[in-house]
C-alpha positions as a printed Julia matrix, in Angstrom:
383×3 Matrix{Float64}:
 146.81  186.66  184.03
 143.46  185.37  183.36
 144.61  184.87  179.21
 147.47  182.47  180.81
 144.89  180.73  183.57
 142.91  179.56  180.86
 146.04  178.42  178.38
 147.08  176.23  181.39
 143.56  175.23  181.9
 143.51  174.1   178.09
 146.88  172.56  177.99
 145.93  170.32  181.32
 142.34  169.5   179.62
 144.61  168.25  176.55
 147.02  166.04  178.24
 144.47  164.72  180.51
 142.4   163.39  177.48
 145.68  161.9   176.01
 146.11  160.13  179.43
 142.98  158.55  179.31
 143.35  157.55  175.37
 146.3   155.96  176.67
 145.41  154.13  179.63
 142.18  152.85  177.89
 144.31  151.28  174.82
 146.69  149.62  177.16
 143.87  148.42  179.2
 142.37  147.07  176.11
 145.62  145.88  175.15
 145.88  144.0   178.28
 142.24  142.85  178.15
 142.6   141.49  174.48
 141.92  137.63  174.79
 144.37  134.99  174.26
 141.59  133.5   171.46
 141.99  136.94  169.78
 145.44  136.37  169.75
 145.09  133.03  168.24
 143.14  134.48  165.71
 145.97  136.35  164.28
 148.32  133.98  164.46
 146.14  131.85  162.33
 145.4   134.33  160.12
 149.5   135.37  159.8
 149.5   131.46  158.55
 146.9   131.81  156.39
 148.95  135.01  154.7
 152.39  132.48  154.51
 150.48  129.74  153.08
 150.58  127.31  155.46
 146.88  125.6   156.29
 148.55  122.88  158.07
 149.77  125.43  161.02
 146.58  127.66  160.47
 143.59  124.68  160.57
 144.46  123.4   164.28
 144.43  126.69  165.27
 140.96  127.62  163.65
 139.53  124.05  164.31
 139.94  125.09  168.12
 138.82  128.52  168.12
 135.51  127.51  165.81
 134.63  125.11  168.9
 135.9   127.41  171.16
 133.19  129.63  173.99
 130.45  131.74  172.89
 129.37  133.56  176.0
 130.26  136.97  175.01
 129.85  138.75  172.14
 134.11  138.8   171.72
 133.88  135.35  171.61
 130.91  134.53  169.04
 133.15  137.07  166.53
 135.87  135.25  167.47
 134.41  131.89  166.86
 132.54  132.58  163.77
 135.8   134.23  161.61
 137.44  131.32  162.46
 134.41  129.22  160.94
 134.55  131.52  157.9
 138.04  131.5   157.42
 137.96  127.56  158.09
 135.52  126.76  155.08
 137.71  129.4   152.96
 140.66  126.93  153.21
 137.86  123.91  152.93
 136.59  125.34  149.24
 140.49  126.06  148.84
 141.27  122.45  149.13
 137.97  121.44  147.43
 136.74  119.6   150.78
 132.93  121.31  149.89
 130.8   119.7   152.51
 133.04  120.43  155.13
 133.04  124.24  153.72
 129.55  124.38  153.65
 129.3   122.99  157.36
 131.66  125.49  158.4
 129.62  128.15  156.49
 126.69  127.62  158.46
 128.58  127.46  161.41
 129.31  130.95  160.94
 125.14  131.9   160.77
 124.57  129.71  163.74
 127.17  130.81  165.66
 126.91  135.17  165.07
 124.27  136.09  162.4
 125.37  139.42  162.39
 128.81  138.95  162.36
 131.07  141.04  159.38
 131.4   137.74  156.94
 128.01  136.35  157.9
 126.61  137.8   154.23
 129.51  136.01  152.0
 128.94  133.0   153.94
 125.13  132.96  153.18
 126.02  134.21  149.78
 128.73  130.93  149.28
 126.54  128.75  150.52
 123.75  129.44  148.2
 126.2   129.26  145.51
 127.71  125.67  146.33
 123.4   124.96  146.95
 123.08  123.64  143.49
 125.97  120.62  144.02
 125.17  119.31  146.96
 124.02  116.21  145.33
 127.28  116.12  143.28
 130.2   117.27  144.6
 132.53  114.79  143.88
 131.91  116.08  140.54
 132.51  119.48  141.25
 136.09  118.49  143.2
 136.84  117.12  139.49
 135.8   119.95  137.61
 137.62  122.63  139.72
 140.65  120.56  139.85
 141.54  121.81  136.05
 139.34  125.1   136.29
 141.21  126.64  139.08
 144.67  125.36  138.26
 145.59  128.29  136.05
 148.51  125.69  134.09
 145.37  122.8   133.51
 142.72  125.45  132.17
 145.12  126.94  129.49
 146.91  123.23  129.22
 145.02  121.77  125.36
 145.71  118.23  126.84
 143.58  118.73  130.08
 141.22  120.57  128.13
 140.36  117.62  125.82
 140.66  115.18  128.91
 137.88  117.14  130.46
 135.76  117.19  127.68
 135.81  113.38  127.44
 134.91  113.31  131.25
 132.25  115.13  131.56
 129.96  112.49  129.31
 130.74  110.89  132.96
 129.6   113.43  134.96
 125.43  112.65  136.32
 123.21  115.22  134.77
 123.63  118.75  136.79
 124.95  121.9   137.71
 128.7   120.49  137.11
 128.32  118.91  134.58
 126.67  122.06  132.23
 129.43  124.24  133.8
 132.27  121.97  132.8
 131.04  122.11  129.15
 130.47  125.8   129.06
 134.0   126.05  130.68
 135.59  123.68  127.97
 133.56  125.16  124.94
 135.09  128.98  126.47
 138.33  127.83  126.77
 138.35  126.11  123.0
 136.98  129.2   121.67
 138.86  131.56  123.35
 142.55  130.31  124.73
 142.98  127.52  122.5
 141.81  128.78  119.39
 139.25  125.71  118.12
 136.17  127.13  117.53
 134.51  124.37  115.7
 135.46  122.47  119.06
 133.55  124.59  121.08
 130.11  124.25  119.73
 129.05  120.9   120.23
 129.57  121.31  124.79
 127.72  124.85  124.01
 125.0   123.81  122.87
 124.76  120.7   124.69
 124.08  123.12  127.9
 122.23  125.92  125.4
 119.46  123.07  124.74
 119.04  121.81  128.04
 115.59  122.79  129.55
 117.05  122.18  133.03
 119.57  124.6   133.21
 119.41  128.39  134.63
 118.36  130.75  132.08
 121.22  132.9   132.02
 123.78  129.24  132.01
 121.72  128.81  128.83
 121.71  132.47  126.98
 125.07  132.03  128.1
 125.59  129.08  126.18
 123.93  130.06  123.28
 125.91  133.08  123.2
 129.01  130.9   123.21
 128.11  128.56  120.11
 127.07  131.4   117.91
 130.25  133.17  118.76
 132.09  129.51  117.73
 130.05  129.69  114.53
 130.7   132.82  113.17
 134.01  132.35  113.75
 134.14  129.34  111.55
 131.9   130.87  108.78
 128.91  128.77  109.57
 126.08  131.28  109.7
 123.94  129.04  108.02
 124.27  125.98  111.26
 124.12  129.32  113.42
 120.66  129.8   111.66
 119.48  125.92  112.15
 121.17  125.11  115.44
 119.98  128.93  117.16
 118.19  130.78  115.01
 115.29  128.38  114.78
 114.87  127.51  118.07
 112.43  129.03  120.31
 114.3   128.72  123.32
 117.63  131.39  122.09
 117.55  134.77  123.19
 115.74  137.18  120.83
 117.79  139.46  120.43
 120.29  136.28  118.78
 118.01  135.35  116.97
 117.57  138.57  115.48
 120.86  138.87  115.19
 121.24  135.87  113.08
 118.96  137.18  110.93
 120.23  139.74  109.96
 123.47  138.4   109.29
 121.37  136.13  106.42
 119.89  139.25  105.49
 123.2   141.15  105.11
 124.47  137.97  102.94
 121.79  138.45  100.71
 122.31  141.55  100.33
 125.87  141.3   100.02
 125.65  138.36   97.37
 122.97  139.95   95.27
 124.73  143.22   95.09
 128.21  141.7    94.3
 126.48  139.95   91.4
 124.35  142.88   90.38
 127.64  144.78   89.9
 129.23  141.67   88.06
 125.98  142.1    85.8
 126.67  145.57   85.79
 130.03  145.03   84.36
 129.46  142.58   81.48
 126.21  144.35   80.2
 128.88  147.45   80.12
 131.55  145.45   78.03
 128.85  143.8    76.12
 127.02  147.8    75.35
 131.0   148.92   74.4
 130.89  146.04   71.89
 127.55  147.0    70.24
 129.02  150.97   69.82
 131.73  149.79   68.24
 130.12  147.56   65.54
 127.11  150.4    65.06
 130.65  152.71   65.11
 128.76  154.84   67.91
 131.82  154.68   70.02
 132.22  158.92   69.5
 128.35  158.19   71.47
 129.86  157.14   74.06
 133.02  159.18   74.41
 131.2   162.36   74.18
 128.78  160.52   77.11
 131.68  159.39   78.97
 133.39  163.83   79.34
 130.28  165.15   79.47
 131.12  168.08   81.91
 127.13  167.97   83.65
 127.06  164.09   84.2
 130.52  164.9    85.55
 129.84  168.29   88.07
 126.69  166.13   89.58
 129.05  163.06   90.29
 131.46  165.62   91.99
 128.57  167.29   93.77
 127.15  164.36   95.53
 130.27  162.95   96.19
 132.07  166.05   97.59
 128.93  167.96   99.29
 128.3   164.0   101.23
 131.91  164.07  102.18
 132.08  167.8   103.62
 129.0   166.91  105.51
 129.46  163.72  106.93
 132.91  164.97  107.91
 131.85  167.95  109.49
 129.08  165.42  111.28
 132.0   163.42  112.79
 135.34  162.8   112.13
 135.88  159.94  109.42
 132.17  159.46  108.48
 133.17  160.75  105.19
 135.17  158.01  103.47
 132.36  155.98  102.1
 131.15  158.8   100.43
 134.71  158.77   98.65
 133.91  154.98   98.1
 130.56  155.79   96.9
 132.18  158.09   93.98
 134.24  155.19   92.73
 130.68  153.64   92.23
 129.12  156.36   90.97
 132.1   156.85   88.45
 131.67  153.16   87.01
 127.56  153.17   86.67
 128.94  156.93   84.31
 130.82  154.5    81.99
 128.21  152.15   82.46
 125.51  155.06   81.39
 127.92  156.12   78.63
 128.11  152.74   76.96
 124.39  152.14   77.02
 123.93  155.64   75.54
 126.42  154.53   72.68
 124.91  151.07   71.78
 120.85  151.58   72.77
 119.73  155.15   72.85
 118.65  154.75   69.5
 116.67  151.75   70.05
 113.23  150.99   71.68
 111.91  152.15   74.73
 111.45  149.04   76.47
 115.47  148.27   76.0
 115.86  152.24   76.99
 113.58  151.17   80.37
 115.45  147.75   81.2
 118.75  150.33   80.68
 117.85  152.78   82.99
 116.68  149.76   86.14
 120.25  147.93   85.36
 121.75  151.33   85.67
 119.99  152.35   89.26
 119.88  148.97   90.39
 124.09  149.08   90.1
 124.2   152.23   92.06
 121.95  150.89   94.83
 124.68  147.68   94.93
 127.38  149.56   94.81
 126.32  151.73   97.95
 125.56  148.95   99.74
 128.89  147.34   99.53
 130.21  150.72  100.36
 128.2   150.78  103.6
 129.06  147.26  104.3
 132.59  147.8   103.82
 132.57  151.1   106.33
 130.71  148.46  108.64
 133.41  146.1   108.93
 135.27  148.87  110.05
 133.55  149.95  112.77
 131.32  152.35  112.07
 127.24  151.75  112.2
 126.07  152.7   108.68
 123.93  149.45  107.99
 121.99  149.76  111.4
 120.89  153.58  110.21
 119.41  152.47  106.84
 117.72  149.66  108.85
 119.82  146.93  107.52
C-alpha cells in the first residue's frame, strides 16, 4: 500500500511539473510582443531575399521603445540586421550608423561584438567610401572578380582612386586575381608592389604585398628583379629576403655544377683521346672493370639506399641518382689513369680536384633534383 501511495505521489509530482511547463510556455507565448513578432517576419524576408519587404519593417523596430530589456534586444537586432543589408547594398555610412546604433542602444546585446568588430573594420574608409562602393562593386560580384575585362578596368581605375585604404586593397585584389585566376603573372607585379612600397600602409597589407610580387616573379623566371625589386629593400620581410637569397645561391650552385660536369665531360673525351694516341687505352679498360673501384661504387650507393629507405619511405632514390654520378666520375677516373698517370704530379693533382670537384656537382644536382620533388635535402646540407 505504502509502495503504491508513493508511485501515485510520483506520478502526480510529474504531471504537475508538465502542467506548469505548459502553462508557462503558453503564457509566454501569449506574452511574446507584437515587435518580436515583427522581428521574424523581417528576418523570414531577409531569408527570401527581399530587403524591400524586410527594411520598413526593421527601420520601425530600430526606432521603436526601449523601456525594457525585450525591447532594447529587440531594437538593437534590428539595427544590426539593418546595417547587414546597408554593407549588402554598399550604403556604408548608413551601415556604420546603424552599427553604432546597436552599441548605443544594448551594449551587451548577442551581435553587439561583430558590430564593434565591423565598424572598426569599415574605420579606415570613412574618408573614402565612395571609393570603397567602387571597389566592392567588382570584388564581391563573384562573375566581375573572375571576369579579365573588369579586372583590367579596375586596374586602370584605381590610378583614380585618392591615396588610402581602398585604393592599396584594390591593387592587392587585382595583382591576386592576375596571378592567381587569370593566369598573368607579369601583370600582377607592378599593383603589388605599388602597395609593398608604400610606407603608409598596414604592415601585414604590405608583407602581404610583397609576398604577392615575389610569388608573380618566380613564376615568370625573374629571380634576379625578385632580388632588386625585394631582396634589396629594407622594408621586405626577412624571412623573403632570405628566401631570395637563397634562390641566387641555389642558381649558383646549380650553374656552376652543371658546368663543372660539362668540364667534367670534355676533359674525359679529351683524356680518352690522349690514351689512344700514347695507345694506353688497355690503361684505361683495365681502370674502367676494376672489380675494387667497382664494389666501393656499389657500397656507397646500395648501403645509402638501404638506409635512407629504411629512414623513410622514398628517401632513397637520390642515392640511386647519386650512383649514376658516381659511375661517370669511374670513367672519368679511368680515362685520366690511361692518358696522365704517367705524367707529373702537378697534372696527377689538378686530376684528382677535377675528379672530386665532379662528384661534389653531381650530388648537388642530385639533391636539387630530389628537391623539386618535394623532399627537403638542400635545407639539411644548409643550402
Amino acid at each position: 500500500m505504502k509502495a503504491f501511495a508513493t508511485r501515485v505521489l510520483r506520478h502526480l509530482l510529474v504531471a504537475g511539473a508538465f502542467a506548469f511547463l505548459s502553462t508557462s510556455f503558453a503564457a509566454h507565448a501569449r506574452a511574446e510582443s507584437p515587435a518580436a513578432t515583427d522581428l521574424a517576419t523581417a528576418n523570414a524576408a531577409i531569408d527570401r531575399k527581399d530587403d524591400d519587404a524586410a527594411k520598413p519593417i526593421l527601420a520601425r523596430l530600430a526606432t521603436g521603445p526601449t523601456a525594457t530589456a525585450e525591447e532594447r534586444d529587440v531594437a538593437a537586432r534590428a539595427s544590426f540586421l539593418l546595417a547587414t543589408l546597408d554593407e549588402r547594398l554598399r550604403d556604408y555610412p548608413s551601415a556604420m550608423t546603424h552599427y553604432r546604433a546597436v552599441l548605443t542602444i544594448d551594449p551587451g546585446n548577442w551581435f553587439a561584438s561583430t558590430a564593434r568588430a565591423r565598424l572598426e573594420a569599415l574605420a579606415p574608409y570613412d574618408a573614402d567610401f565612395a571609393s570603397l562602393e567602387r571597389l566592392d562593386a567588382i570584388r564581391k560580384d563573384p562573375a566581375r572578380a573572375n571576369d579579365p575585362a573588369a579586372i583590367d578596368a579596375l586596374a586602370r581605375e584605381l590610378q583614380e582612386f585618392p591615396s588610402g585604404n581602398a585604393r592599396r586593397e584594390g591593387y592587392l585584389f587585382v595583382a591576386q586575381a592576375y596571378l592567381g585566376r587569370l593566369q598573368r603573372p607579369r601583370d600582377a607585379v607592378a599593383p603589388a608592389l605599388s602597395v609593398a612600397h608604400d610606407r603608409t600602409a598596414p604592415l601585414i597589407q604590405r608583407q602581404s604585398a610583397f609576398d604577392v610580387a615575389h610569388a608573380a616573379l618566380m613564376a615568370i623566371g625573374a629571380l634576379d628583379e625578385a632580388a632588386r625589386v625585394i631582396g634589396d629593400d629594407p622594408d621586405a620581410p626577412p624571412w623573403l629576403r632570405k628566401t631570395i637569397r637563397r634562390d641566387l645561391r641555389r642558381r649558383t650552385l646549380h650553374v656552376g655544377s652543371t658546368r663543372l660536369l660539362f668540364l667534367g665531360g670534355g676533359i674525359g673525351l679529351a683524356a680518352l683521346v690522349i690514351a689512344a694516341r700514347r695507345q694506353r687505352l688497355r690503361i684505361t679498360g683495365r681502370a674502367l672493370v676494376n672489380p675494387h673501384a667497382l664494389a666501393i661504387v656499389g657500397v656507397l650507393v646500395g648501403l645509402g639506399y638501404l638506409i635512407a629507405q629504411q629512414w623513410e619511405d622514398g628517401d632513397g632514390k637520390p642515392f640511386l641518382g647519386f650512383g649514376v654520378v658516381l659511375l661517370g666520375v669511374h670513367v672519368l677516373v679511368a680515362s685520366l689513369r690511361g692518358a696522365l698517370a704517367d705524367r707529373g704530379r702537378v697534372l696527377r693533382v689538378s686530376s684528382a680536384l677535377v675528379v672530386a670537384a665532379c662528384v661534389l656537382a653531381g650530388a648537388y644536382l642530385v639533391l636539387e633534383r630530389g628537391q623539386a620533388h618535394g623532399a627537403s635535402y638542400l635545407e639539411g646540407f644548409g643550402l
